[in-house]
DSSP file (Angstrom, degrees, kcal/mol; ACC not computed):
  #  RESIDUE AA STRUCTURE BP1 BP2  ACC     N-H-->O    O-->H-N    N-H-->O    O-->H-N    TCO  KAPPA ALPHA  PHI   PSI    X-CA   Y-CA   Z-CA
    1    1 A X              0   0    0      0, 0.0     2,-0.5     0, 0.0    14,-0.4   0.000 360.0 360.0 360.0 121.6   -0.5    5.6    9.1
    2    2 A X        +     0   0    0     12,-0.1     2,-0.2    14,-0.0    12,-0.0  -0.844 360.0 124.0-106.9 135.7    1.0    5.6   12.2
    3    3 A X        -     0   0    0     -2,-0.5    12,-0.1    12,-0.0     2,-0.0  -0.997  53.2 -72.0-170.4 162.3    2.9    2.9   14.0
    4    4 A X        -     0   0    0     -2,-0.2     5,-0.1     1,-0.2    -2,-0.0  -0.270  50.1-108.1 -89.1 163.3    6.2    1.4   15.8
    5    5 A X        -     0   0    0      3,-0.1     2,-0.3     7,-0.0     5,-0.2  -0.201  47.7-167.4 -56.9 145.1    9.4    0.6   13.7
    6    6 A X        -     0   0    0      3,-2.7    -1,-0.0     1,-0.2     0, 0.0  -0.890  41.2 -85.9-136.6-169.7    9.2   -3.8   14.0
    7    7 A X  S    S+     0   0    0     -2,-0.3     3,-0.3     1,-0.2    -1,-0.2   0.962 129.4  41.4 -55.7 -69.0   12.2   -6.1   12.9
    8    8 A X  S    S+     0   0    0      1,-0.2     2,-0.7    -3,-0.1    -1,-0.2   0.852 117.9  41.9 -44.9 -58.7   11.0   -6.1    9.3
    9    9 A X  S    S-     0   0    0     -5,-0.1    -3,-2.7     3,-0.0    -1,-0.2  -0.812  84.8-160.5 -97.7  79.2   10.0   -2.5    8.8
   10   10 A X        -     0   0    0     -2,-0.7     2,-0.2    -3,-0.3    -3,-0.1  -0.138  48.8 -67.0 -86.1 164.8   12.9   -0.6   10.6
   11   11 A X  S    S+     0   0    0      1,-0.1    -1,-0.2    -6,-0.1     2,-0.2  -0.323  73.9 174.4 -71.4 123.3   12.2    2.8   11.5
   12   12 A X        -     0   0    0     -2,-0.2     3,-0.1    -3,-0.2    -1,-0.1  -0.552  48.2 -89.7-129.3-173.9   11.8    4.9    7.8
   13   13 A X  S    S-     0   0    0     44,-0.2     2,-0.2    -2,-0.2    -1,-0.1   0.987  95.1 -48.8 -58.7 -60.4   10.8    8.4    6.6
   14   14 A X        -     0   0    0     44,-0.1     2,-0.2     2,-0.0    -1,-0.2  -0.750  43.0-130.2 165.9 155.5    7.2    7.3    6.4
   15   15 A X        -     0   0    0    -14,-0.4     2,-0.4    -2,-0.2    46,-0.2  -0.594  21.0-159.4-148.4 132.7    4.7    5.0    5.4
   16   16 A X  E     -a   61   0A   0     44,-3.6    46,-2.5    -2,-0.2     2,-0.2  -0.984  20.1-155.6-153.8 162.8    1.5    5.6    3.7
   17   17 A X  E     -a   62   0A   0     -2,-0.4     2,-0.3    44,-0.2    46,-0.2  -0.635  25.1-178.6-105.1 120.7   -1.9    3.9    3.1
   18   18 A X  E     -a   63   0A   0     44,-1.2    46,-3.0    -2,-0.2     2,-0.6  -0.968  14.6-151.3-138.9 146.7   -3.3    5.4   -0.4
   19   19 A X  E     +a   64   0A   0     -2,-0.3     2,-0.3    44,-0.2    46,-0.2  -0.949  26.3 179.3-123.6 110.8   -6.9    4.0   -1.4
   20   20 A X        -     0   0    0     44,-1.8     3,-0.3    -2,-0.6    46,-0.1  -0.778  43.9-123.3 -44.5 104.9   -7.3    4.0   -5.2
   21   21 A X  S    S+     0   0    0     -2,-0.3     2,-0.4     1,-0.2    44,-0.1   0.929 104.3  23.6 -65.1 -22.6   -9.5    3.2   -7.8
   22   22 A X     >  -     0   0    0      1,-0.2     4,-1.3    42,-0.1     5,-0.2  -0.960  64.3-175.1-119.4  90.9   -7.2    0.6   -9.9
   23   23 A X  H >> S+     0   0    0     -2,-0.4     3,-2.5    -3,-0.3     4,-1.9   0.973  85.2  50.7 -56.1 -77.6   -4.6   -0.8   -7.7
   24   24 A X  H 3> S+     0   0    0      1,-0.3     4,-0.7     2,-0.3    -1,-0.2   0.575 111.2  47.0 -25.3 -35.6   -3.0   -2.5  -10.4
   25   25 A X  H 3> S+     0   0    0      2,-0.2     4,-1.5     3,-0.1    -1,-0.3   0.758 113.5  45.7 -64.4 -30.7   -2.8    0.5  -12.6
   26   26 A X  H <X S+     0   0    0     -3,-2.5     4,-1.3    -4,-1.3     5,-0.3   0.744 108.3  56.2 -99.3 -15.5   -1.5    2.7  -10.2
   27   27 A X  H  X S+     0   0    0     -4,-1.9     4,-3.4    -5,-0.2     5,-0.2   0.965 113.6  44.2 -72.6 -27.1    1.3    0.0   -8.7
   28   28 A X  H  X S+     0   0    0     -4,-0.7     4,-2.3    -5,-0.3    -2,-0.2   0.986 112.2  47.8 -85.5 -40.4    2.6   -0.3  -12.4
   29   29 A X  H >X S+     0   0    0     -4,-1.5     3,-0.7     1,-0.2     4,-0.7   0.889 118.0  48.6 -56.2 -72.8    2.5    3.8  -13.1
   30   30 A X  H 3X>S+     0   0    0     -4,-1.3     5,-3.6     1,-0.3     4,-0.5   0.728 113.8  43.3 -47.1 -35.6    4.4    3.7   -9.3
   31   31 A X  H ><5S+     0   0    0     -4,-3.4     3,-1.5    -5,-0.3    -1,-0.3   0.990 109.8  56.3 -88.7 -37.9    6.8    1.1  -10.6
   32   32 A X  H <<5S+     0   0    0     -4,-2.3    -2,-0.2    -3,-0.7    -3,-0.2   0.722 108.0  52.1   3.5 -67.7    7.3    3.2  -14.2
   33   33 A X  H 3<5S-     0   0    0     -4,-0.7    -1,-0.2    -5,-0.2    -2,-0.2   0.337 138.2 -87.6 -84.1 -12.1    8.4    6.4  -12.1
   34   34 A X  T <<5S+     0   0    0     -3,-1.5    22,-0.2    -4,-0.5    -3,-0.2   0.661  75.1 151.7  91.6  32.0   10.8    4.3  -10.4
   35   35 A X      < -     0   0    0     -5,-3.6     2,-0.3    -6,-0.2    20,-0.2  -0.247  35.2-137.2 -51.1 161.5    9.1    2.7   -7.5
   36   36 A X  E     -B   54   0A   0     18,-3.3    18,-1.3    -2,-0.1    -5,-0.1  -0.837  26.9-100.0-145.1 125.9   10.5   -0.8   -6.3
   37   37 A X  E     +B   53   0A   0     -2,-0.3    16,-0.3    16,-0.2     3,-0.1   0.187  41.0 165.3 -29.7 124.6    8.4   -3.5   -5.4
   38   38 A X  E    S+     0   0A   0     14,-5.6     2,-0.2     1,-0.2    15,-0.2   0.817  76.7   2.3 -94.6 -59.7    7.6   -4.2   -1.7
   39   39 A X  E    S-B   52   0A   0     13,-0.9    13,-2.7     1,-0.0    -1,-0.2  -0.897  72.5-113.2-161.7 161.2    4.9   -6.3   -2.3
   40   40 A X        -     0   0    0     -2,-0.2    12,-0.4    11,-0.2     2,-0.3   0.239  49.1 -97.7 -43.1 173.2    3.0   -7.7   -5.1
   41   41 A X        +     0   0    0     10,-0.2     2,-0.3   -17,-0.0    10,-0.2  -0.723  58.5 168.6-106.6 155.9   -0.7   -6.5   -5.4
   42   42 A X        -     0   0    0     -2,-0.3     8,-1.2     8,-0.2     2,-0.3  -0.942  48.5-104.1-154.9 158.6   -3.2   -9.1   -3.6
   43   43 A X  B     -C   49   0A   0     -2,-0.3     2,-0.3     6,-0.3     6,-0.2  -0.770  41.9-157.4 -86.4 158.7   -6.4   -9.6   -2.6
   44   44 A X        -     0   0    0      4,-1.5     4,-0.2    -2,-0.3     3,-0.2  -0.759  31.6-115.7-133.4 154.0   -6.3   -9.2    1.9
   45   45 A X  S    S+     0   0    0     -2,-0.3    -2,-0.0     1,-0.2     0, 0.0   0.276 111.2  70.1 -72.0  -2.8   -9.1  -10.8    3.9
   46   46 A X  S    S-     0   0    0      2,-0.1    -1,-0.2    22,-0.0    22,-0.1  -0.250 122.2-104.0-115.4  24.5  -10.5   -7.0    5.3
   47   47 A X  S    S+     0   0    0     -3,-0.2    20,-3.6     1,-0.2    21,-0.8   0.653  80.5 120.2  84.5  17.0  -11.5   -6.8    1.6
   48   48 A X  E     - D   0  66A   0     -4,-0.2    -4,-1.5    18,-0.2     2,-0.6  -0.833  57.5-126.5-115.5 162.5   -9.0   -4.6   -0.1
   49   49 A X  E     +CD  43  65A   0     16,-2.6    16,-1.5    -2,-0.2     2,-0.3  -0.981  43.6 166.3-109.9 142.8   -6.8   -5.1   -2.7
   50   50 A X  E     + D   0  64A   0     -8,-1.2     2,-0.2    -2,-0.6    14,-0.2  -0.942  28.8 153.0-164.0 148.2   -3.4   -4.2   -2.1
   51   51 A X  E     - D   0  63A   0     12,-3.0    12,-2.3    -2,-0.3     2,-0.5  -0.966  28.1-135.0-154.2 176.7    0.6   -4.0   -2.5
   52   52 A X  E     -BD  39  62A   0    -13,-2.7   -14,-5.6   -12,-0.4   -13,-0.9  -0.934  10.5-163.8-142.2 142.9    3.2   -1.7   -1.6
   53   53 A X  E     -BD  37  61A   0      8,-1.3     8,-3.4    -2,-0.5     2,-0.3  -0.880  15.1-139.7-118.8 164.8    6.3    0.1   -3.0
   54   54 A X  E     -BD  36  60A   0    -18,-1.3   -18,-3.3    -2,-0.4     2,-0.3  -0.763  24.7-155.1-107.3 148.3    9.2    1.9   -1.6
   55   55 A X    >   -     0   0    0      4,-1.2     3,-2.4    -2,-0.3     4,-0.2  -0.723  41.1 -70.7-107.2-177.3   10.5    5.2   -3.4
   56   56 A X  T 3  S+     0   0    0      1,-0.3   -21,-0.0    -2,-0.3    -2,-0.0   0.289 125.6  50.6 -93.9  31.7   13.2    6.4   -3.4
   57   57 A X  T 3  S-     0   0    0      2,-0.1    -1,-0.3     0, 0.0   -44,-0.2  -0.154 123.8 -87.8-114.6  24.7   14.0    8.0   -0.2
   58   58 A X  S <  S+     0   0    0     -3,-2.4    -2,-0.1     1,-0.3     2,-0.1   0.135  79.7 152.4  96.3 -12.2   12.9    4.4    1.5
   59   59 A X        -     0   0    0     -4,-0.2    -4,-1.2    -5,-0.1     2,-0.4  -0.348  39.7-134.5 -34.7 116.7    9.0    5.4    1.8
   60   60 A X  E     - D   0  54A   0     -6,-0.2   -44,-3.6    -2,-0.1     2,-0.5  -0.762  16.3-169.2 -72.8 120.3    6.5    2.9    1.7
   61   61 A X  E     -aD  16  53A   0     -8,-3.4    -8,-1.3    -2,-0.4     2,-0.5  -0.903   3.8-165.5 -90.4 120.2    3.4    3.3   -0.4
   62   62 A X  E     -aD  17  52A   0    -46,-2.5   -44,-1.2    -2,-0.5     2,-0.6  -0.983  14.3-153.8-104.1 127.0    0.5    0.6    0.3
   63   63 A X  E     -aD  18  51A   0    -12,-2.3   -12,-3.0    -2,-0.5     2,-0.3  -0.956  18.7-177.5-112.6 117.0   -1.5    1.1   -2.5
   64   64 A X  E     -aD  19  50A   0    -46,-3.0   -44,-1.8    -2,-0.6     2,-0.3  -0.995  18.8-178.5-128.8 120.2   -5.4   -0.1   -1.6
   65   65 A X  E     - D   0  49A   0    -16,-1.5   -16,-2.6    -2,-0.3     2,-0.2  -0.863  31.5-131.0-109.2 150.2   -8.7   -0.3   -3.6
   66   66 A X  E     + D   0  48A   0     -2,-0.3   -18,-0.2   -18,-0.3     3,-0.1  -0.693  30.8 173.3-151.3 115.7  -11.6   -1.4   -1.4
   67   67 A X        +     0   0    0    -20,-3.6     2,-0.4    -2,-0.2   -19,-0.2   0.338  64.7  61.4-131.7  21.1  -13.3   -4.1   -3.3
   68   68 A X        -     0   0    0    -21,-0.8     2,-0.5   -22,-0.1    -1,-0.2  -0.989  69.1-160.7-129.2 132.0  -15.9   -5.2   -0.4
   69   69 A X        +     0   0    0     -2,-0.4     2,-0.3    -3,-0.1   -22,-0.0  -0.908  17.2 175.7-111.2 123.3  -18.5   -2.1    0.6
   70   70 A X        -     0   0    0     -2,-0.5     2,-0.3     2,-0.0    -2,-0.0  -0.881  27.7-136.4-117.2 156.7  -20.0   -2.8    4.1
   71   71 A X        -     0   0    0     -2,-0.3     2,-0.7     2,-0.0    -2,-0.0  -0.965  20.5-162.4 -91.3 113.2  -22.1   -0.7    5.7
   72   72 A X        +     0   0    0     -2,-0.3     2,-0.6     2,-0.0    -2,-0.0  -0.751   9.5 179.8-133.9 121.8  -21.2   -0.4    9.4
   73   73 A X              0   0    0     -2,-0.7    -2,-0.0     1,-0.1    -1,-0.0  -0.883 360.0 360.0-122.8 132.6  -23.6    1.0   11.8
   74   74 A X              0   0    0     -2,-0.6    -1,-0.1     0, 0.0    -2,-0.0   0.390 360.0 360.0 -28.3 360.0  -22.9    1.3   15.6
């Protein structure tokens, strides 16, 4: 994901979007290894569920499973 630095999310190493089968299993293995919470795992209204950790060179992981399947035709 690319995108500009904002107030909250100052300009970092880099930031990624990882899609999952278990979000909730894989945020607790990520916090285990010595992630730290960004934010809690949630349901979002564009149908994923999702939360995010920093490691420890200030990356952000958003951790996403897709729990609504659309088809989307042109």
């Amino acid at each position: 994901m690319v995108s500009e630095a904002t107030e909250r999310y100052k300009p970092m190493t880099a930031a990624y979007n990882l899609y999952v089968e278990d979000a909730d299993a894989s945020m607790q293995q990520a916090l285990v290894h010595g992630a730290v919470l960004e934010m809690e795992i949630g349901e979002m209204p564009y149908g994923d569920r999702q939360g995010g950790v920093k490691d420890q060179r200030g990356s952000i992981w958003w951790i996403s499973q897709r729990t609504v399947h659309k088809s989307y035709s042109p």
